[in-house]
Biotite code that builds the C-alpha atoms (Angstrom):
import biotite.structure as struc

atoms = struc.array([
    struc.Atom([36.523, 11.830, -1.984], chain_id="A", res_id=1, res_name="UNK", atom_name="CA", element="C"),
    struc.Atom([35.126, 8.427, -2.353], chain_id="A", res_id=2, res_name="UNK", atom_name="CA", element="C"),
    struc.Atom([31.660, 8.038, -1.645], chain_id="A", res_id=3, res_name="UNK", atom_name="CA", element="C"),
    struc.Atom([31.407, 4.029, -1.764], chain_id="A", res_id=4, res_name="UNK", atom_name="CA", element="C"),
    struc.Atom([32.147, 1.428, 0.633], chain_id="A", res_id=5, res_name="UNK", atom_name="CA", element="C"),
    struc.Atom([33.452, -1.285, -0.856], chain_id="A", res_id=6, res_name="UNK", atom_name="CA", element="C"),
    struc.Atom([34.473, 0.277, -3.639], chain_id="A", res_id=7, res_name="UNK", atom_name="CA", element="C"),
    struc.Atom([32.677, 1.119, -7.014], chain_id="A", res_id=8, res_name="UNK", atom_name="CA", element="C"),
    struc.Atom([32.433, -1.483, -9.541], chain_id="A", res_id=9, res_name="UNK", atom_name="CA", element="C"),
    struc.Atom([31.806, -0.152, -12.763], chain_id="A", res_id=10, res_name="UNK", atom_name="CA", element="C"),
    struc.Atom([32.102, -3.248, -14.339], chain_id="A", res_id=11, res_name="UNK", atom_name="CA", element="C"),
    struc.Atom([30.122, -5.300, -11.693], chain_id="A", res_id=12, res_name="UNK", atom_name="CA", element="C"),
    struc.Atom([27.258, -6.490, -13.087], chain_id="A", res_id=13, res_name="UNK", atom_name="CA", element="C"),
    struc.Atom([23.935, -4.767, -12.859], chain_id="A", res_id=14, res_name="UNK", atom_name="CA", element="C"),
    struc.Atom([21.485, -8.571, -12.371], chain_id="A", res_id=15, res_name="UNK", atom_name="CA", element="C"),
    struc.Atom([22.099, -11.706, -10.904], chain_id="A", res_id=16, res_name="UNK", atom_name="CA", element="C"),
    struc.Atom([20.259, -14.476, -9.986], chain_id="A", res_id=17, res_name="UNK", atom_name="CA", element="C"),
    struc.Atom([19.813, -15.569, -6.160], chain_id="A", res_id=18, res_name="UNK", atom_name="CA", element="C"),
    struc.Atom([23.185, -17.629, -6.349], chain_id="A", res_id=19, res_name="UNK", atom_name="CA", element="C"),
    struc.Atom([24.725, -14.228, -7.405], chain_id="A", res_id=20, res_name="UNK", atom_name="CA", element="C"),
    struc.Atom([25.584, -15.406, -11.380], chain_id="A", res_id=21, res_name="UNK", atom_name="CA", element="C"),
    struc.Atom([25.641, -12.753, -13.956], chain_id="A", res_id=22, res_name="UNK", atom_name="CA", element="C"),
    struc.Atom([22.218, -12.536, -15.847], chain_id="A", res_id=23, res_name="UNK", atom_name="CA", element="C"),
    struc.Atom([21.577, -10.153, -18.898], chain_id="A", res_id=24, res_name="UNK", atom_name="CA", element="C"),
    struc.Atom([19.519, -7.134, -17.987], chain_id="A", res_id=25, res_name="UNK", atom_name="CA", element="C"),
    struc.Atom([16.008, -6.403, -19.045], chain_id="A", res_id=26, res_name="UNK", atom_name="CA", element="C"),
    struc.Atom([15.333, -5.114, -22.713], chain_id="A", res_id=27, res_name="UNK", atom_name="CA", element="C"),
    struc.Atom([12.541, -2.176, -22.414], chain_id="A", res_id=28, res_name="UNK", atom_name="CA", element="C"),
    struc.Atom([13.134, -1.325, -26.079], chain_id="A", res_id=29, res_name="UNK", atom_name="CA", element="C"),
    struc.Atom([14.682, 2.246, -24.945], chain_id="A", res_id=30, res_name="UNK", atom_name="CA", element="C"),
    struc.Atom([11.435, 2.855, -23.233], chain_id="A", res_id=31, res_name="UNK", atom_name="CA", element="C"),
    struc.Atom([11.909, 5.490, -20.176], chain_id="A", res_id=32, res_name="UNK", atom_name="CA", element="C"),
    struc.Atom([12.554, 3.540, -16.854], chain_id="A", res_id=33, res_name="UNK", atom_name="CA", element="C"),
    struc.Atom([10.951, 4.890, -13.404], chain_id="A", res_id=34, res_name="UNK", atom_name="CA", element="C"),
    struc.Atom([11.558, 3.614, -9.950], chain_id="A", res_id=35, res_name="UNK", atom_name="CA", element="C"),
    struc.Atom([8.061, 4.736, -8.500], chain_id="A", res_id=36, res_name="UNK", atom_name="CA", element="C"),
    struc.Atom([8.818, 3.299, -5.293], chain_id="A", res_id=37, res_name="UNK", atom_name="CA", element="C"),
    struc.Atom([12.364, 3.320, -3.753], chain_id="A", res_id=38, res_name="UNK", atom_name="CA", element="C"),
    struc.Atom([13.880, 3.778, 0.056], chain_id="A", res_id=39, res_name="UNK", atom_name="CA", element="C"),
    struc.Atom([17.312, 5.272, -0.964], chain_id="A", res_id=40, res_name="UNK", atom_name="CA", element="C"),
    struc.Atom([17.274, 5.562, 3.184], chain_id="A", res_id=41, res_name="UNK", atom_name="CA", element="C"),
    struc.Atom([17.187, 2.113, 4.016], chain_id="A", res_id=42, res_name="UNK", atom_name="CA", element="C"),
    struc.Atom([20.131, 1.217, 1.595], chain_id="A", res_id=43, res_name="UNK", atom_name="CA", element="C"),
    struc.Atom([23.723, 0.746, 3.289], chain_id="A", res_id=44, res_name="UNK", atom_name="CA", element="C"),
    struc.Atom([25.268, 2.332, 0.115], chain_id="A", res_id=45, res_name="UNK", atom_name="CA", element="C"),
    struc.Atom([22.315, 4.807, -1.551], chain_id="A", res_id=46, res_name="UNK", atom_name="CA", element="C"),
    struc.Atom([25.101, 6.319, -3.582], chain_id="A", res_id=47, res_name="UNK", atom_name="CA", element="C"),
    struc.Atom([25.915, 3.361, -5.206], chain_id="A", res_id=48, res_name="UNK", atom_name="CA", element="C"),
    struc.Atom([22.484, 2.140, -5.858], chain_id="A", res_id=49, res_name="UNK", atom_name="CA", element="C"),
    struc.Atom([22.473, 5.763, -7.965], chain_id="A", res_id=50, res_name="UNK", atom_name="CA", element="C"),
    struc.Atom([25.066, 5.191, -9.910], chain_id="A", res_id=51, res_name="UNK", atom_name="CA", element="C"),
    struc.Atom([23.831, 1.307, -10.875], chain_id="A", res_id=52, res_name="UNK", atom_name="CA", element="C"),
    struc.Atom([20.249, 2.870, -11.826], chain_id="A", res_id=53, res_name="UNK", atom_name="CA", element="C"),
    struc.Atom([21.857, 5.095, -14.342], chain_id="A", res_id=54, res_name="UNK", atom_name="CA", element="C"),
    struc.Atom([23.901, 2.670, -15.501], chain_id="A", res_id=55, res_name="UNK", atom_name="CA", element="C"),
    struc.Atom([20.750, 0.284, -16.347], chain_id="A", res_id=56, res_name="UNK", atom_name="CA", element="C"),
    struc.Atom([18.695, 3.470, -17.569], chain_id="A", res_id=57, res_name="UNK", atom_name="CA", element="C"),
    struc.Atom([16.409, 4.283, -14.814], chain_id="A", res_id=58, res_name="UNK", atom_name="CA", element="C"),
    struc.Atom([15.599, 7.644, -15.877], chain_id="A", res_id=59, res_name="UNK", atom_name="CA", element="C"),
    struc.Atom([13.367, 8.706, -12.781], chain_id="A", res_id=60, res_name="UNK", atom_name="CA", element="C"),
    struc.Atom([13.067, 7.663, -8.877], chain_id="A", res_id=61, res_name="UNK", atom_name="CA", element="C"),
    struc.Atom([11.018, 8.763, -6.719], chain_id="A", res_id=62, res_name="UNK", atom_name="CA", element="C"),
    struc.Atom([12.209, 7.788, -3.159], chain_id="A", res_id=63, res_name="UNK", atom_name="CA", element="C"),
    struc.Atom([10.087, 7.436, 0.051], chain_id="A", res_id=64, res_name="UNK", atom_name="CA", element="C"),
    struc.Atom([10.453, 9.027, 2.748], chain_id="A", res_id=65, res_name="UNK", atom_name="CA", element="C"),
    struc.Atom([8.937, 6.842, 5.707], chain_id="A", res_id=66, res_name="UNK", atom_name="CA", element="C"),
    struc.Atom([8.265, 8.941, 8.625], chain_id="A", res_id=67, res_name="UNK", atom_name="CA", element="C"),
    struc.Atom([8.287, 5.265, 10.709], chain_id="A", res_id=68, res_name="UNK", atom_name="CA", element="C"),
    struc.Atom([11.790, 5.366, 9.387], chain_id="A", res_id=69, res_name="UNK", atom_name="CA", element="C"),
    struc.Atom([14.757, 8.013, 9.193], chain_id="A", res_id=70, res_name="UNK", atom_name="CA", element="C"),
    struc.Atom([12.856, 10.207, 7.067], chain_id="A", res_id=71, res_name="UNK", atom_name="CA", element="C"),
    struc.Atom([14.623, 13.288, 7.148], chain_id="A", res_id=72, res_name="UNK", atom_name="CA", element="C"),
    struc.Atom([18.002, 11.167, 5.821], chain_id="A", res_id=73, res_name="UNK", atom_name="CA", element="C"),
    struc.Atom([16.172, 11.227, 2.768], chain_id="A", res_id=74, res_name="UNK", atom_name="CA", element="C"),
    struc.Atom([15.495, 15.471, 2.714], chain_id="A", res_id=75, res_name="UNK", atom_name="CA", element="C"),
    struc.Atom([19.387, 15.774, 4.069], chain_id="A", res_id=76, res_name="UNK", atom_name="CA", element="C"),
    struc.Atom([21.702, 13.882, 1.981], chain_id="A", res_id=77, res_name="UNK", atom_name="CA", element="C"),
    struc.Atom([19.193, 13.290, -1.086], chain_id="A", res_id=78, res_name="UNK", atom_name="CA", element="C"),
    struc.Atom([21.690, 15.893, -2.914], chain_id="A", res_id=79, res_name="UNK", atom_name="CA", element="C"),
    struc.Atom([25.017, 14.502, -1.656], chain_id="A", res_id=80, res_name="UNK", atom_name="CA", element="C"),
    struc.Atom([23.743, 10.978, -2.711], chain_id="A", res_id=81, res_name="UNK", atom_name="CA", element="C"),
    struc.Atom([23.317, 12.327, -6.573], chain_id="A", res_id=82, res_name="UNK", atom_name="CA", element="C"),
    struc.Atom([26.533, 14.237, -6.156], chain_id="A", res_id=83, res_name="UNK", atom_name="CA", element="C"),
    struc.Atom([27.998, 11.188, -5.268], chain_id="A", res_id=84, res_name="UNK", atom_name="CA", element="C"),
    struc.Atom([26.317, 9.134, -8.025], chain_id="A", res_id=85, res_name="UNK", atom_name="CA", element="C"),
    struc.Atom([27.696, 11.455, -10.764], chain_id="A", res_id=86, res_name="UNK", atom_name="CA", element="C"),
    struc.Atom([31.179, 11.274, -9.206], chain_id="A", res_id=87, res_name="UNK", atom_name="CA", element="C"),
    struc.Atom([31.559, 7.806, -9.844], chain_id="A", res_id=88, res_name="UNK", atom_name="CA", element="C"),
    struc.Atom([29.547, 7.542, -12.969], chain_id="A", res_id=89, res_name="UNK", atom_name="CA", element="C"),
    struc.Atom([32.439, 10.264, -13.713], chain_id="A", res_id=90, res_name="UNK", atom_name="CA", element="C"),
    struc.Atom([34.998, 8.165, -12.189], chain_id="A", res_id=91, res_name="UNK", atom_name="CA", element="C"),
    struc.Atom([33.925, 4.917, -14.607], chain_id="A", res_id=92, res_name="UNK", atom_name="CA", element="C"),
    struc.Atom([34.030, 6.505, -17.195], chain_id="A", res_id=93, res_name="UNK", atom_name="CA", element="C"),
    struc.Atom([36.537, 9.205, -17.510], chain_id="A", res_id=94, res_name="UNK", atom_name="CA", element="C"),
    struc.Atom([34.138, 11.778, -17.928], chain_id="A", res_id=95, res_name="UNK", atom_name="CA", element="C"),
    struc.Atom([33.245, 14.306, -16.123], chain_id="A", res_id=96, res_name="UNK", atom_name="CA", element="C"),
    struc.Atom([29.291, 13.594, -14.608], chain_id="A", res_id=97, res_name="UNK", atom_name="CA", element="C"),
    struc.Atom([26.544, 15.918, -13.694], chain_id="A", res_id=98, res_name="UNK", atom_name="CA", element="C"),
    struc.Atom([23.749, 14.731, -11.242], chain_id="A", res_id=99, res_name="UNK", atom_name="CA", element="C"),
    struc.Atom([21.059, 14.117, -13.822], chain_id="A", res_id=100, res_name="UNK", atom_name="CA", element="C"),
    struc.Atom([18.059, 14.013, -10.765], chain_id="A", res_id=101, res_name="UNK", atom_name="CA", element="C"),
    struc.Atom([15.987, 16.490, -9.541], chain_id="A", res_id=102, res_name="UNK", atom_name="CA", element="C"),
    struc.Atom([16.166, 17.442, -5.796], chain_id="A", res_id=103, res_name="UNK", atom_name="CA", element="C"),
    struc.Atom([13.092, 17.090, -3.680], chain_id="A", res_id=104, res_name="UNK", atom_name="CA", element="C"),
    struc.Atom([13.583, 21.088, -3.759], chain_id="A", res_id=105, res_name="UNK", atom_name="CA", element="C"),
    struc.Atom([12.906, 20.722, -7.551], chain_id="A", res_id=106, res_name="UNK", atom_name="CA", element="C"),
    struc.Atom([10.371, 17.893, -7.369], chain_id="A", res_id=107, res_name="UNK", atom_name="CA", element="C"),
    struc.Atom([7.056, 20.591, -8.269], chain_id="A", res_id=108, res_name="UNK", atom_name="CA", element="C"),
    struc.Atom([8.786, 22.921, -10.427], chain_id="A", res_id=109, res_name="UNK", atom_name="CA", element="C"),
    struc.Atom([7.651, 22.515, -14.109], chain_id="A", res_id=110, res_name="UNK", atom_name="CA", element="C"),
    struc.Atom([10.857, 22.016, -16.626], chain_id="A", res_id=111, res_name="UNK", atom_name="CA", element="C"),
    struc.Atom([11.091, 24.561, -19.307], chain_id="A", res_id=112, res_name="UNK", atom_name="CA", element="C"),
    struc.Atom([8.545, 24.558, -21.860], chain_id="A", res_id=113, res_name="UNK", atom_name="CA", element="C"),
    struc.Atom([6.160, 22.597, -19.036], chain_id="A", res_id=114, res_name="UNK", atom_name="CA", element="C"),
    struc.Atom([3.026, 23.611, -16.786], chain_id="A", res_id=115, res_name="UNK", atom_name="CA", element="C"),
    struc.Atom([2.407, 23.047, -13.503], chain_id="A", res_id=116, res_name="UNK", atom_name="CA", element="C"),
    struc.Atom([3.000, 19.435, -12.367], chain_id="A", res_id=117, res_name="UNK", atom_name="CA", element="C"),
    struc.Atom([-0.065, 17.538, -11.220], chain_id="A", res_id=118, res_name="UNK", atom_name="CA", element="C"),
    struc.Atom([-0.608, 18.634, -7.065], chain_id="A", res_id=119, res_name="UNK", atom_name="CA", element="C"),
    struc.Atom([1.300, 21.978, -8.243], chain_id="A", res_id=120, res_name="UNK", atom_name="CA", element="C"),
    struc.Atom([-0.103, 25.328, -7.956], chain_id="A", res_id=121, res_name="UNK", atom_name="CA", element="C"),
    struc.Atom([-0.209, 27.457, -11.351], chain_id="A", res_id=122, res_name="UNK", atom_name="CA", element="C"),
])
């Protein structure tokens, strides 16, 4: 099942400039990377956008759901889109992938060894 249209580039690069020229990405030192602030709805190809974050190290994002948008897109295919991202993270690299993001399902429930997120219950 392909989940990409055109398809995936693993070897596309991850920045460009405005004329579209390969730049080198970012050095955060192997700092954690969050993207507070994302609208995986309003992307033609969220699936793709997944797979490029992981690739450059984002290790969070937190996407918005705009209810002066298509806000339940985000609630109905948030898990197919990080299905999809693993597959072709898989794909790229051989391996097999597991989506490495929490579902919106998940989004309050402390990890192991955690306690209640902030705006959680105990």
């Amino acid at each position: 099942m392909s989940f990409s249209n055109p398809p995936y580039d693993a070897a596309a690069p991850l920045f460009t400039d405005s004329k579209g020229r390969p730049i080198e990405a970012p050095d955060f030192g192997g700092n954690p990377i969050a993207d507070t602030h994302a609208h995986l709805d309003m992307l033609g190809d969220p699936v793709s956008a997944l797979a490029n974050a992981a690739r450059a190290g984002i290790g969070l994002i937190a996407t918005v759901a705009d209810v002066t948008e298509d806000a339940a897109r985000t609630y109905t295919e948030l898990e197919t889109w990080l299905e999809g991202a693993a597959e072709l993270l898989a794909e790229a690299t051989g391996e097999g992938g597991e989506p490495s993001g929490r579902t919106s399902s998940q989004a309050g429930e402390p990890r192991s060894g955690e306690g209640p997120r902030r705006g959680t219950s105990a």
